[in-house]
RODO-2510 file (C-alpha; in nm, 4 decimals, decimal comma):
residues 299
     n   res          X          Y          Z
     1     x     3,9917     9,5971     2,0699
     2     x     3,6196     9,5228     2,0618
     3     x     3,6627     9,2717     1,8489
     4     x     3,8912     9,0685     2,0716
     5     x     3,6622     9,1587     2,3953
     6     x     3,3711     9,0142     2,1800
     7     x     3,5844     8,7097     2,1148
     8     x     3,5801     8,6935     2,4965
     9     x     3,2501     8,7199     2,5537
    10     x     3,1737     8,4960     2,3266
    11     x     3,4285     8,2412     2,4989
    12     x     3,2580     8,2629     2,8306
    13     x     2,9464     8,2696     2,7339
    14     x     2,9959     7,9098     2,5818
    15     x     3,1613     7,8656     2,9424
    16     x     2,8550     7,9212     3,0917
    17     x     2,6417     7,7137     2,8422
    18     x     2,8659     7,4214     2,9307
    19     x     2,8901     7,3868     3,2695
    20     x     2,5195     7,4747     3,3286
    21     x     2,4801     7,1769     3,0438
    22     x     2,6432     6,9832     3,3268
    23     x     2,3832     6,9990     3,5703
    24     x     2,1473     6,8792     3,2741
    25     x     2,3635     6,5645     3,1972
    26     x     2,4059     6,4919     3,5535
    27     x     2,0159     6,5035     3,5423
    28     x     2,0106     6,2730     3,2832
    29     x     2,2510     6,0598     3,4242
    30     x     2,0191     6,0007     3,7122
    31     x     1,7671     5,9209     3,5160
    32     x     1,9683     5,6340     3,3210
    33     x     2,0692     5,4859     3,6464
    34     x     2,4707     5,5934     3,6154
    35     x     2,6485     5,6151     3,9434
    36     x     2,7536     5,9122     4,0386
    37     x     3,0828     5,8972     4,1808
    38     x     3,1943     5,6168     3,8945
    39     x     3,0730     5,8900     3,6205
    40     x     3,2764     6,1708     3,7956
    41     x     3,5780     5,9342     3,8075
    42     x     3,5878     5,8711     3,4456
    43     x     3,5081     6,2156     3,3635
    44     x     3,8480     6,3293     3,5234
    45     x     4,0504     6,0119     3,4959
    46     x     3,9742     6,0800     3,0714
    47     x     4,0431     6,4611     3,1139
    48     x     4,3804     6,3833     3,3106
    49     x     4,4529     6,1289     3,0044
    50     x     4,3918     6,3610     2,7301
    51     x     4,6309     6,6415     2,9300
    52     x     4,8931     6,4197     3,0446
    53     x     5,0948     6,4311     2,6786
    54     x     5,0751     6,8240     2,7238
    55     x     5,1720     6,8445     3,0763
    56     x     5,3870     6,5427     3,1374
    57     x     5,7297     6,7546     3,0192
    58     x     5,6255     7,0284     3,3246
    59     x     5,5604     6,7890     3,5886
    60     x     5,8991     6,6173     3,5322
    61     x     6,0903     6,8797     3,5330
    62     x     5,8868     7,0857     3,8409
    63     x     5,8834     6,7945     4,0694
    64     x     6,0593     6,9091     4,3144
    65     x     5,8464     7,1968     4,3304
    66     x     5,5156     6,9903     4,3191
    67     x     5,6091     6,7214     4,5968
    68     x     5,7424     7,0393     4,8032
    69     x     5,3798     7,1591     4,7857
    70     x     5,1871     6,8150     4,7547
    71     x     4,9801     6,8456     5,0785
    72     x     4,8277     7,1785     4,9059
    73     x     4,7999     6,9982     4,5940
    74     x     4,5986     6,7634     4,7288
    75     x     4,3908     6,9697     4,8991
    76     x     4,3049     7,1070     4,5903
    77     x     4,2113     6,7578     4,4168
    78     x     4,0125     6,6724     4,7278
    79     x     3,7728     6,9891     4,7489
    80     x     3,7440     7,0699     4,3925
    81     x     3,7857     6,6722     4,1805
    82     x     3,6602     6,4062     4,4819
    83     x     3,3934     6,6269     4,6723
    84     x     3,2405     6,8785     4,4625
    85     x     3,1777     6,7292     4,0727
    86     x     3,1022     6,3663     4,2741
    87     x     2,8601     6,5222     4,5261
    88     x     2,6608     6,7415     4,2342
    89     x     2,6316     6,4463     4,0420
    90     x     2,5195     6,2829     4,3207
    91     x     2,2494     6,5854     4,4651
    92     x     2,1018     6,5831     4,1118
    93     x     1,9499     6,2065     4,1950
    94     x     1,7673     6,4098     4,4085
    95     x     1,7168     6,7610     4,3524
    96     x     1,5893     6,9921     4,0455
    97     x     1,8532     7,1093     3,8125
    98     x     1,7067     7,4806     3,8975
    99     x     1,7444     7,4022     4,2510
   100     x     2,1170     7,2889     4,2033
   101     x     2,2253     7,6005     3,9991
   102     x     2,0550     7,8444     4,2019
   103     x     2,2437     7,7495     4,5047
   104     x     2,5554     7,7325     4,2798
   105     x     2,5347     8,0820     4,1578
   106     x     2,6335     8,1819     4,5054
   107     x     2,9351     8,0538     4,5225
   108     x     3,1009     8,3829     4,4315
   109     x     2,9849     8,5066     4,7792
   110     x     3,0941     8,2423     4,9385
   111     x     3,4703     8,2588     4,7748
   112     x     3,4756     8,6271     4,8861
   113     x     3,3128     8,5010     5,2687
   114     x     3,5656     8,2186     5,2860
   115     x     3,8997     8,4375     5,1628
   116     x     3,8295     8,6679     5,4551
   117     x     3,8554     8,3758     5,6581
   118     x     4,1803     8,2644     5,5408
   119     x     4,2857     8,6184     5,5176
   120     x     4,3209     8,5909     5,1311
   121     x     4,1169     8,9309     5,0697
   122     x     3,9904     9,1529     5,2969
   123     x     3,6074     9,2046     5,3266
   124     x     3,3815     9,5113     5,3997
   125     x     3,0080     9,5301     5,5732
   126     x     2,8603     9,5045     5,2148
   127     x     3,0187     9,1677     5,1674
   128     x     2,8710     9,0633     5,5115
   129     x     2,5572     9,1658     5,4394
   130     x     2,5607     8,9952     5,1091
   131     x     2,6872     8,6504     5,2185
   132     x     2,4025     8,6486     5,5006
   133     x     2,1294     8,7461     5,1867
   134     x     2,2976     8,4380     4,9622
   135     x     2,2355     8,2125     5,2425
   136     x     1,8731     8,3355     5,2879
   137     x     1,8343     8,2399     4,9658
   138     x     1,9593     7,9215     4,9851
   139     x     1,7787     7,8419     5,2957
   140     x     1,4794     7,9311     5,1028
   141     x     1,5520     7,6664     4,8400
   142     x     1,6417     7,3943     5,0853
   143     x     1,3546     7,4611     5,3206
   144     x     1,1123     7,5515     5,0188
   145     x     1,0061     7,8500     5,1643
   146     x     0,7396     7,5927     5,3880
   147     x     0,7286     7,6246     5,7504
   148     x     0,6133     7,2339     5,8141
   149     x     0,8901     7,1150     5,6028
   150     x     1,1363     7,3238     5,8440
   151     x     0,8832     7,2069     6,1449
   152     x     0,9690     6,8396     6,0455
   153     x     1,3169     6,8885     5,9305
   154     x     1,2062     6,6780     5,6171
   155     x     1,4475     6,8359     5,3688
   156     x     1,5028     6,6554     5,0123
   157     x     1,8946     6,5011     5,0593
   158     x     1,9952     6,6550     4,7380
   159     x     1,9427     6,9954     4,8539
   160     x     2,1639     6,9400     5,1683
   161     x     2,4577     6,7862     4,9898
   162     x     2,4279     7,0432     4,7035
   163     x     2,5127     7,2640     4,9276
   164     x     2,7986     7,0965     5,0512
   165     x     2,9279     7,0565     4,7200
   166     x     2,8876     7,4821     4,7059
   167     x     3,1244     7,5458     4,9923
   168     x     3,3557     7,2917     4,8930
   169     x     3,4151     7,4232     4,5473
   170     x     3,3898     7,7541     4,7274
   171     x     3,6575     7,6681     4,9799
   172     x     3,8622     7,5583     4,7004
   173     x     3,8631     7,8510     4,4688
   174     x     3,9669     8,0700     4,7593
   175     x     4,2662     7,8279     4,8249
   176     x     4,3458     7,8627     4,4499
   177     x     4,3741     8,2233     4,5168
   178     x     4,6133     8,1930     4,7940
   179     x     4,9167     8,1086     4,6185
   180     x     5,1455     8,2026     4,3128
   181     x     5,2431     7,9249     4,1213
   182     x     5,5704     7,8007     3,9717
   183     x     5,3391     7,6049     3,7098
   184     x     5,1193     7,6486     3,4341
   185     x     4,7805     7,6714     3,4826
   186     x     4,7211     7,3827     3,2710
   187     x     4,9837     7,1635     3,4246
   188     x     4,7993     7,2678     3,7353
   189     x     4,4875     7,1415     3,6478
   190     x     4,6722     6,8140     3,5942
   191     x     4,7967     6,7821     3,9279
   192     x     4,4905     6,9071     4,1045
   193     x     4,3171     6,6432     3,8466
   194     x     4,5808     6,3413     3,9661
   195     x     4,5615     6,4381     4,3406
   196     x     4,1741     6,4347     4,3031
   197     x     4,1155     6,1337     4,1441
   198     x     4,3788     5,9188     4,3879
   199     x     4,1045     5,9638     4,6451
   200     x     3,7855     5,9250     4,4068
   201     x     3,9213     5,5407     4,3501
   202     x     3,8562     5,4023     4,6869
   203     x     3,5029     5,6303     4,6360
   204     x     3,4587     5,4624     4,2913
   205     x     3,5834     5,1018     4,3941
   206     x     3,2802     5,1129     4,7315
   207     x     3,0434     5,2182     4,4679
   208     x     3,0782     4,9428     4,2613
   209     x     3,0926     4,6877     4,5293
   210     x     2,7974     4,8209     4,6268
   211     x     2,5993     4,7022     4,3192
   212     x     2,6022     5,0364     4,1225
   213     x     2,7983     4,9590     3,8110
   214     x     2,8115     5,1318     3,5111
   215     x     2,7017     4,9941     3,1871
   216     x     2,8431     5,0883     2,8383
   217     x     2,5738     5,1548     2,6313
   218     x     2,4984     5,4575     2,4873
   219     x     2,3928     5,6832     2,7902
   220     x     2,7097     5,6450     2,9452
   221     x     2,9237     5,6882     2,6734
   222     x     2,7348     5,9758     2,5500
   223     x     2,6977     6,1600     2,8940
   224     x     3,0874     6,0402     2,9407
   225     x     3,1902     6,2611     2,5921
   226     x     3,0119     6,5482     2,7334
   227     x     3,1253     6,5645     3,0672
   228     x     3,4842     6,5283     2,9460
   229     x     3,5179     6,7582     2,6217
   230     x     3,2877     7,0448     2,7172
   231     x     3,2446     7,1112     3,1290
   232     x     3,6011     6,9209     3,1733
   233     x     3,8248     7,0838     2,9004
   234     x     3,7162     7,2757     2,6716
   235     x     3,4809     7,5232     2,9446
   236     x     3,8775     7,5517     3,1303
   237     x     4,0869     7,6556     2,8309
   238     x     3,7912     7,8883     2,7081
   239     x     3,7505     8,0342     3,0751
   240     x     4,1304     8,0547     3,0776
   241     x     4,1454     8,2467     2,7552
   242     x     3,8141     8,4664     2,8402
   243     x     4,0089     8,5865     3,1632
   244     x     4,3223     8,6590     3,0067
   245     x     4,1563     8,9008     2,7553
   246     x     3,9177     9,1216     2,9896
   247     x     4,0381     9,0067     3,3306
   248     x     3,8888     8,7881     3,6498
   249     x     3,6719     9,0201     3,7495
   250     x     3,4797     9,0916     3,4360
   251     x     3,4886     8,7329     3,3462
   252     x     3,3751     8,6387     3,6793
   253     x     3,0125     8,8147     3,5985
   254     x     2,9840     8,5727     3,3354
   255     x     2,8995     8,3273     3,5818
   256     x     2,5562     8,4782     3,7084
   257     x     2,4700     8,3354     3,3301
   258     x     2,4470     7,9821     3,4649
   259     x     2,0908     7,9716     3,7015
   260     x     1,9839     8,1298     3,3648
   261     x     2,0925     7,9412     3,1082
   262     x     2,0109     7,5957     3,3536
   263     x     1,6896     7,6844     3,4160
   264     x     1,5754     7,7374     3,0983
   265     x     1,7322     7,3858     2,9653
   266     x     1,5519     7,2403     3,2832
   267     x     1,2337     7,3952     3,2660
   268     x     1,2938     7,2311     2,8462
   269     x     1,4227     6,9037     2,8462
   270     x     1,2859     6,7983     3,1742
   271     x     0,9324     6,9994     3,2239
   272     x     1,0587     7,1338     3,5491
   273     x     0,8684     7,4144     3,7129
   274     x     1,0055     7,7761     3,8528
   275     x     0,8160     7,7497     4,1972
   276     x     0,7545     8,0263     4,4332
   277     x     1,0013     7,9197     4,6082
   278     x     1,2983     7,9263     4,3796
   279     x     1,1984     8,3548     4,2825
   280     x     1,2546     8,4306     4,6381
   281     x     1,5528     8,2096     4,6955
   282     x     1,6577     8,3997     4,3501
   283     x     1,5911     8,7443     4,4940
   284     x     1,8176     8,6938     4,8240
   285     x     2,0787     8,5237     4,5829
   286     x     2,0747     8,8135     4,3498
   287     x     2,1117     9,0650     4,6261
   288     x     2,3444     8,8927     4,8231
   289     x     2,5769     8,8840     4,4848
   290     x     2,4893     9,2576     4,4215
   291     x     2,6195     9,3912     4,7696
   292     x     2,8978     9,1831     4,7326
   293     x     3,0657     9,2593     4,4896
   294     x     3,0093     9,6283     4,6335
   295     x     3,3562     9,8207     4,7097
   296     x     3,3443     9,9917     5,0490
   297     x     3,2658    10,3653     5,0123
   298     x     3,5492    10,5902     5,1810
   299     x     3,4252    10,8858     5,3883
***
């Protein structure tokens, strides 16, 4: 038994490795003048490619079932494919890569906030607490922890739509929760993929015809291979397998790996610097997770 929990740990700890490496391509990607929303639309219209042959069977045969829920579907594609990976790859033009993982580690909060909301889970006064210390934090990072900045309302853009990009992928694993599914989770991914990337092409095509075309040379195809193999498919089948060994909510921990592991490739490849500001963003973030994931004591 240890053996196979260790094979799960090990699983999502490469999880973590390669979706924090993400944020450090994305930074890259920046930096070689990629577009954003082009890179994130050939990141998922590969990964859709790759899983159609493996999925294609499933969709034929639960069509019915898939145009019945469609509207859901999409949805799905829109929050999780077309907003979120287009808008991080976007914030990181802006932003530090320990700034945008930070504020990503709390989306865990904000899944457990939001499912109260839509009446998903039930939530307690620890989880109250805890979403209202995440966004402390957060506020921290955006604002820099600098009364002038907040004075002037000069905040960096990246910030901002990072943190859109956190309540959308937020509002979209809370919808994911909502439902039992008459598919695989693979074939799943394929239709949230599909739905997603039918509203990323208008995104990509005003992109391009805005002057910001990508180039194939070998940035784009490298950062391209990344995006797809590790953060796009093989982080999903390993999180996937890591869940169905020890369970969601021990896998789920796993996650609080990623503001480590991306700082420290940050702070690495690109020289960035841990700032005051980012410890006590950090502290709120780490407390806010803490309480939340604290079960109501019964008296």
């Amino acid at each position: 038994m240890s053996n196979k929990n260790n094979f799960a740990y090990t699983l999502l700890i490469l999880t973590t490795i390669f979706w924090s490496g993400n944020f450090i391509v994305g930074k890259a990607a920046s930096m070689y003048d990629i577009p954003p929303f082009s890179l994130n639309f050939y990141r998922w219209f590969f990964a859709g490619l790759i899983l159609l042959p493996f999925t294609i069977k499933e969709i034929i045969s639960k069509k019915k079932y898939i145009l019945a829920n469609i509207g859901f579907f999409i949805i799905l594609g829109i929050t999780s494919i077309t907003i979120f990976n287009s808008i991080v790859y976007y914030s990181l033009y802006y932003t530090q890569v320990i700034s945008g993982v930070l504020m990503i580690s709390t989306i865990p909060v904000w899944i457990i906030f939001i499912s109260s909301i839509l009446n998903v889970e039930k939530t307690n006064m620890f989880q109250i607490i805890g979403v209202a210390l995440s966004l402390t934090g957060v506020i921290f990072i955006i604002t820099k922890a600098d009364i002038n900045l907040i004075k002037s309302l000069d905040f960096n853009k990246g910030d901002l739509t990072m943190a859109v990009a956190m309540f959308s992928w937020a509002l979209y694993s809370a919808l994911l929760r909502k439902k039992k599914y008459e598919i695989s989770q693979i074939t799943l991914l394929e239709v949230v993929i599909i739905s997603g990337l039918i509203f990323l092409i208008p995104i990509y095509f005003i992109e391009m015809n805005m002057g910001y075309l990508i180039k194939l040379e070998k940035p784009f195809i490298l950062t391209l291979t990344y995006v797809v193999i590790f953060p796009g498919l093989a982080a999903f089948f390993f999180w996937i397998k890591g869940i169905s060994i020890i369970g969601a909510n021990r896998a789920g921990v796993f996650l609080h790996l990623m503001p480590i592991f991306g700082a420290i490739m940050a702070i690495i490849i690109f020289d960035e610097k841990f700032m005051f500001y980012h410890f006590l963003g950090a502290m709120f973030i780490i407390l806010g997770i803490t309480l939340s994931n604290k079960k109501k004591i019964n008296t």
